[in-house]
N, C-alpha and C positions, 0 to 999 in steps of 0.2 A: 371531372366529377359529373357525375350523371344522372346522380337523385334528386329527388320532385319530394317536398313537400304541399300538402292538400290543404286550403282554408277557406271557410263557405264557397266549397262549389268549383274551387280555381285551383291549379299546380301552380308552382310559384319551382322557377328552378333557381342554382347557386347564384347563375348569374344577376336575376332577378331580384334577390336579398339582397347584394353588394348594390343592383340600381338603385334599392329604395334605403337604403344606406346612406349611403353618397345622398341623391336626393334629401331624404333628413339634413347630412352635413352642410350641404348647401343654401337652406332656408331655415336656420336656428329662430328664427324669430316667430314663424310662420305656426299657427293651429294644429292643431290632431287634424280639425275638419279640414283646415285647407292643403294639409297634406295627403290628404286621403283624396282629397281630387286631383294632386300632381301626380300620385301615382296610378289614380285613374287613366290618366288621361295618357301619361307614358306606357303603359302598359297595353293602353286600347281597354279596358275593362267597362262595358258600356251595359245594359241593361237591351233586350230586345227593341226596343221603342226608341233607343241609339242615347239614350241619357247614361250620366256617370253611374258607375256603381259604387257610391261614396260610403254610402252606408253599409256593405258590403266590407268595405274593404278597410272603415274604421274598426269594424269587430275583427276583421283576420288581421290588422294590425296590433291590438291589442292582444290576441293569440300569438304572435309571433312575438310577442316582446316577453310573454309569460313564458315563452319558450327559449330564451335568452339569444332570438334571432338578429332582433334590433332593437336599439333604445329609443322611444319616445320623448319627445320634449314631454314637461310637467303638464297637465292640462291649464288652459289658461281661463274658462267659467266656471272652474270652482264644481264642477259636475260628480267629484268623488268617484270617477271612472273604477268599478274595482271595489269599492268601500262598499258600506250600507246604506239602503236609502234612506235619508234621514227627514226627509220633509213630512212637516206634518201641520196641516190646517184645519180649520174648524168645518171646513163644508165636508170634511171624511172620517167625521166624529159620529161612532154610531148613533143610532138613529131610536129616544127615547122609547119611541111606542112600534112595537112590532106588526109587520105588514101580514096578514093572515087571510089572505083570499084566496082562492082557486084561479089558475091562469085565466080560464075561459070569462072569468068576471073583471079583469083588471083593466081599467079605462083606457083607452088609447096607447096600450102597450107596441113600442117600435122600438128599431134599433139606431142608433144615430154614430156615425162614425166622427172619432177624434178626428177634429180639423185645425185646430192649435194648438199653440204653447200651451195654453192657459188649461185647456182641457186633458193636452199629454200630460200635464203634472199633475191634476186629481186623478186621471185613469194609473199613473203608477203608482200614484199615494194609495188610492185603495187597494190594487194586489199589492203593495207591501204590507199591508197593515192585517189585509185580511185573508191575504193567499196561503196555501199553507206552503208555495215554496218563495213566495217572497218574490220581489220585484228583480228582473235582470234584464235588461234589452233585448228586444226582437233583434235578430238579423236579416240583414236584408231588408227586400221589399217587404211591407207589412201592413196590414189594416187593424185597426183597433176600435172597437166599438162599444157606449155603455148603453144598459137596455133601459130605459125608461117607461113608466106608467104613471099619469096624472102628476106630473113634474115631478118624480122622485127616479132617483136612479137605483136600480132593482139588480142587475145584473150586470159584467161586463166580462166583454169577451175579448179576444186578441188571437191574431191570423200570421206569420209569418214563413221564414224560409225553411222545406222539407228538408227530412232526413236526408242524408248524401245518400246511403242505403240503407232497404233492412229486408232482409231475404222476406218475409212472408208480403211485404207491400209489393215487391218487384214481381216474385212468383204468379202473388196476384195479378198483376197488371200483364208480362211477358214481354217486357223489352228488354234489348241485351246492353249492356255495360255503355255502351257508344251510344246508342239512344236516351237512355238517364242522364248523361251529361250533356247532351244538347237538349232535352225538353224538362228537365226537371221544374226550371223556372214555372213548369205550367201545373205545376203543388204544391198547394201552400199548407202548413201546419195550422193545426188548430192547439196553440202553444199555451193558451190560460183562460179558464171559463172558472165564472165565480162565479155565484148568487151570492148576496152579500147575507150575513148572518141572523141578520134580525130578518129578513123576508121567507116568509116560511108559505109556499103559496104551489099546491098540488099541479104536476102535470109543467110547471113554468119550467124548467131544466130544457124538456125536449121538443118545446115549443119554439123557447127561443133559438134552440141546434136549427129547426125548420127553418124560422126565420131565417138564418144568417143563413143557409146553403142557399135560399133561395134567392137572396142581393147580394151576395160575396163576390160571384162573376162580376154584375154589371157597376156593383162598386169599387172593383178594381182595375176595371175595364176605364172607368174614370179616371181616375190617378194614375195609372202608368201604360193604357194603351192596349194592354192585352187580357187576353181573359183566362186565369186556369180555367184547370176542368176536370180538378179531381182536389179532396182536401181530406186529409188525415189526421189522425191525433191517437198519440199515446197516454192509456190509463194505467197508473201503477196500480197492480191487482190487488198488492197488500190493504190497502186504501180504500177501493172500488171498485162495483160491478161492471161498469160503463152501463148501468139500466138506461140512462135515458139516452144516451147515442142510439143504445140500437131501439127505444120507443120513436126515437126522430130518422129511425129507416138507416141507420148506418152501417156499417156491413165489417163484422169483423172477421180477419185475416190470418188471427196469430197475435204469437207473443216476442215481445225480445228474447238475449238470453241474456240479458243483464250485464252485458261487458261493457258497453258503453265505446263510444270511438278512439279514443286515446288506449283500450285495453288492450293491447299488442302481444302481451304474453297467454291472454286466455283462461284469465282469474276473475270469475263472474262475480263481481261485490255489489253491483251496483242494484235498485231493486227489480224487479220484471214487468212491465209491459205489458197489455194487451193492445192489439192493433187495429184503427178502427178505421174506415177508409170512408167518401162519399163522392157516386162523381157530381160531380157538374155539371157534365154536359152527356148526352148522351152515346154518344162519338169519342169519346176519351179514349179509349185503348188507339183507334187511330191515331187522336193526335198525338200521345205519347209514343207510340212505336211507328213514328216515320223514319 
């Protein structure tokens, strides 16, 4: 047998399901998480910077088991892998009196990246509460960040792993099939941007887009070593114009066609896309197309 199945980023052949199989059968006792590092590690699946790709490979495990590839032990923290996010605290309880400034007036507006627990759980609390598609895990490598003004949190964004393809971001960029899969790593998505609802403040949307292109590199450069150098994001048209990407200079490419990656037969249900790209660096088509 000769077929390859694809999950963030990786082919996974026959043989390679029956490893992490067996593997599973072998350490019944053992985590989602700690299995997702044995089959890191068996596999070689490592991140440029030579770390595991656990996180990685705990979403294309849970892909594969939705796929009835392989069965996972039960989760053992209670995390509701798959359920709805159900947490809910008082510090993401909106906010009585509505924020009505103009960005250019708002005090000390910066962006702060999640650095813990404590804070990964009110940043998913608020895009569940207040996203309109609702809280689901980054994959992969990913940054997440809330935007703050005069200690209130105003905005938050979230950075993750790029489309595998999508003809108009590739067209754009011109690299062929075999360069995508060895630099993709160096594109992250621009996967969830909220202003929270009660902050109603001119001009703040594309201000913040600035912000974050402009430390995204060097704070990811921080945490895992390397630097993209190009970042994307898709807007449902039904939805929005993408006005403030392109007020924050971002450069659109195109639309999906709404099949989505599982559409195999070419039944467009899903909704349409616009494509909005930004580099990084100025050099980006080189390092992408080496």
């Amino acid at each position: 047998m000769s077929w390859k199945m694809r999950y963030c980023g990786r082919e996974f052949t026959p043989s390679e399901f029956e490893g992490i199989r067996r593997l599973i059968a072998e350490n019944p006792r053992s985590s989602r998480a700690a299995l997702s590092r044995l089959v890191c590690e068996r596999l070689g699946w490592r991140r440029p910077d030579g770390r595991l790709k656990d996180m990685s490979c705990r979403v294309a495990m849970l892909r594969m088991q939705d796929d009835g590839l392989i069965q996972l032990p039960p989760p053992q923290n209670g995390n509701n892998n798959g359920k709805p996010y159900r947490r809910r605290t008082q510090r993401a309880e909106p906010e009585p009196f509505p924020i009505i400034v103009p960005a250019g007036a708002l005090v000390d507006l910066h962006l702060e990246p999640v650095a813990d627990h404590k804070g990964s759980y009110l940043w998913n609390e608020y895009i569940d509460r207040y996203h309109y598609l609702g809280y689901q895990p980054l994959p992969g490598a990913q940054l997440r960040y809330f935007a703050h003004s005069g200690g209130r949190v105003l905005a938050l964004l979230g950075f993750g792993a790029a489309a595998w393809k999508t003809a108009p971001r590739d067209c754009f960029i011109g690299w062929s099939a075999e360069q995508r899969e060895r630099q993709l790593h160096l594109v992250t998505n621009n996967a969830r941007f909220l202003i929270l609802p009660w902050v109603r403040s001119r001009n703040l949307a594309s201000r913040l887009l600035s912000m974050a292109t402009r430390q995204l590199a060097d704070d990811w450069q921080h945490r895992y070593g390397y630097r993209p150098v190009l970042v994307e994001t898709f807007v449902e048209t039904r939805r929005f114009q993408g006005t403030c990407y392109k007020a924050a200079n971002w450069i659109y490419v195109g639309e999906t066609k709404g099949r989505g990656k599982l559409d195999v037969e070419n039944k467009a249900q899903l909704p349409k896309k616009s494509i909005w790209l930004h580099p990084l660096a100025r050099n980006f088509r080189r390092h992408l197309c080496r």
